[in-house]
C-alpha positions in Angstrom: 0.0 0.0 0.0 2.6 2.4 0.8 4.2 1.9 -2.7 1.3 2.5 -4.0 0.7 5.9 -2.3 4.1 7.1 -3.1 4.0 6.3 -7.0 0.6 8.1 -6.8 2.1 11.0 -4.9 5.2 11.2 -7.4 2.6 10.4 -10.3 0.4 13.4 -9.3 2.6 15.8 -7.6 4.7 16.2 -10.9 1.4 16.8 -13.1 0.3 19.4 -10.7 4.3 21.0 -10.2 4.7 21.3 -14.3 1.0 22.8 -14.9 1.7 25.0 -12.1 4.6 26.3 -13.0 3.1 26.3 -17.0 0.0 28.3 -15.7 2.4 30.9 -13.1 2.9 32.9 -16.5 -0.3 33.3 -16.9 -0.1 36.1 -15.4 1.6 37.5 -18.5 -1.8 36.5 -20.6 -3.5 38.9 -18.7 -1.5 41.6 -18.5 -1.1 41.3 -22.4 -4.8 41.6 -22.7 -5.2 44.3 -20.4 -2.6 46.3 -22.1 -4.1 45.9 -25.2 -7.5 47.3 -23.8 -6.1 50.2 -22.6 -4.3 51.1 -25.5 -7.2 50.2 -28.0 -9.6 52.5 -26.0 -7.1 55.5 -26.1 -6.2 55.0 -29.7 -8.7 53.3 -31.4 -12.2 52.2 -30.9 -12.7 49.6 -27.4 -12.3 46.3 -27.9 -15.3 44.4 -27.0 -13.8 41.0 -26.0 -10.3 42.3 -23.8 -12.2 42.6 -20.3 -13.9 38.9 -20.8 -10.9 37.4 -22.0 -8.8 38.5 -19.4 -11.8 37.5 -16.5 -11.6 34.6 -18.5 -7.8 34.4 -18.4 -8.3 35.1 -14.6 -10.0 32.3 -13.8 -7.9 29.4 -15.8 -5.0 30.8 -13.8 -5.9 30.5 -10.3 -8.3 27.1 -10.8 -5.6 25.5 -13.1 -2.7 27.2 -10.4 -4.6 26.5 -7.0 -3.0 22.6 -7.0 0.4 23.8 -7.4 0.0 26.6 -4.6 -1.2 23.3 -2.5 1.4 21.5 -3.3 3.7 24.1 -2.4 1.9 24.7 0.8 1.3 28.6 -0.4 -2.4 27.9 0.2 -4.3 30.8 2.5 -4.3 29.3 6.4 -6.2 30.7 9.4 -2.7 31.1 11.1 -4.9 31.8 14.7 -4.6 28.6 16.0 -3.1 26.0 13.5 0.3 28.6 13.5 1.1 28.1 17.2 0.8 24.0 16.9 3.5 21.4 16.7 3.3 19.6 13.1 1.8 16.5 14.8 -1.3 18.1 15.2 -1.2 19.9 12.3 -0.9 16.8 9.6 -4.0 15.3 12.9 -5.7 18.9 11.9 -5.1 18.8 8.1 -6.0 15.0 7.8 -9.4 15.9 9.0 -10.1 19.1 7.2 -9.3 17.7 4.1 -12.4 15.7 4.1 -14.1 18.4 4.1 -12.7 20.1 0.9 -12.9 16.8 -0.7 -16.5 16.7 -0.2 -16.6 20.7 -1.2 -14.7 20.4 -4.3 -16.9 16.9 -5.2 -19.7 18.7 -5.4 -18.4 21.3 -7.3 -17.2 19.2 -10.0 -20.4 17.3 -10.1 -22.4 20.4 -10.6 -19.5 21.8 -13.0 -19.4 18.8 -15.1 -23.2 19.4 -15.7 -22.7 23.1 -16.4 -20.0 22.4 -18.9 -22.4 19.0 -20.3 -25.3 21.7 -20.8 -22.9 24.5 -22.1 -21.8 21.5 -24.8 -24.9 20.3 -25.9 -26.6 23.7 -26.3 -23.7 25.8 -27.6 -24.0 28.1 -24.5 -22.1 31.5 -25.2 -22.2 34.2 -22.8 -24.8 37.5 -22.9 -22.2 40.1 -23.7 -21.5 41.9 -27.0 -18.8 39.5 -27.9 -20.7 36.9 -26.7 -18.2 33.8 -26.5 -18.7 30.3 -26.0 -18.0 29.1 -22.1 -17.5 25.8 -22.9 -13.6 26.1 -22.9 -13.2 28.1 -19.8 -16.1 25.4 -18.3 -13.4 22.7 -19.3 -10.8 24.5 -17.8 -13.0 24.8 -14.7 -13.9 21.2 -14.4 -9.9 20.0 -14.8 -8.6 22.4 -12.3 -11.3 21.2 -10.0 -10.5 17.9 -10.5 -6.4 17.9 -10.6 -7.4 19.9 -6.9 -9.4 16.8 -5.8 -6.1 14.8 -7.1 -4.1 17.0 -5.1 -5.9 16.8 -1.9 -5.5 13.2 -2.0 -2.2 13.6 -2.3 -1.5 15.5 0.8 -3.5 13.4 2.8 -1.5 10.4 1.9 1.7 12.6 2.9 0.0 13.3 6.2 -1.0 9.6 6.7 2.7 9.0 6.1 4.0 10.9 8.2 1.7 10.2 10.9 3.0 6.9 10.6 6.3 7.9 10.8 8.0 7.9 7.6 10.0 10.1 5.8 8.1 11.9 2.5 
């Protein structure tokens, strides 16, 4: 079993590591786009798809980035309490939470496979002028959510390991 958990660990942990650091220049996307609003709507006539695409831009990067900023343990904490504890009861702390978010980000990739099912079948595009399909950014929605749930997993069997006492 614990082969197991540590080929899926290494198996997951290097998908999530080389997206991440794929998606960090994202970053770049959106400031390209943003740019290029600014400078259309000074010199030329607005661009009706720049705001969209970067909100659109927005979301792949922190869905697609938000398992690599697990994995790096840059995730937001509520430092109150869990700061001041030994690790011990942190990885007891974490073990338990994380059922929780599993459960969380199940049901959002239930409900966002449907979305992005619907958005498919009907050709869904969104009520703006430009008026873009969602499909793609649904997709991109539905595998961030997913490689998260992978993720998760992932530290818990770390946690589990360690609790056991042995060396990640």
């Amino acid at each position: 079993m614990t082969s197991f958990m540590r080929s899926y660990m290494r198996f997951v942990d290097a998908i999530n590591y080389r997206l991440g650091r794929c998606i960090m220049y994202g970053i770049f996307v959106m400031v390209g786009i943003l740019l290029w609003s600014s400078i259309s709507k000074t010199f030329f006539l607005p661009s009706l798809w720049t705001l969209e695409m970067a909100q659109f831009a927005m979301v792949a990067y922190y869905i697609l980035g938000g398992p690599y900023s697990m994995q790096m343990q840059a995730n937001v904490r509520m430092d109150l309490l869990y700061g001041g504890w030994p690790a011990k009861k942190k990885m007891w702390m974490d073990s338990f939470t994380i059922v929780f978010l599993l459960f969380y980000l199940g049901v959002m990739l239930y409900g966002g496979i449907d979305s992005t099912m619907y958005s498919l079948q009907y050709g869904e595009r969104s009520p703006t002028a430009w008026r873009p399909y969602l499909w793609p950014i649904k997709i991109a929605m539905c595998v961030g959510i997913a490689l998260m749930i992978l993720q998760c997993i992932s530290e818990l069997m770390k946690d589990i390991l360690r609790l056991g006492g042995e060396e990640v």
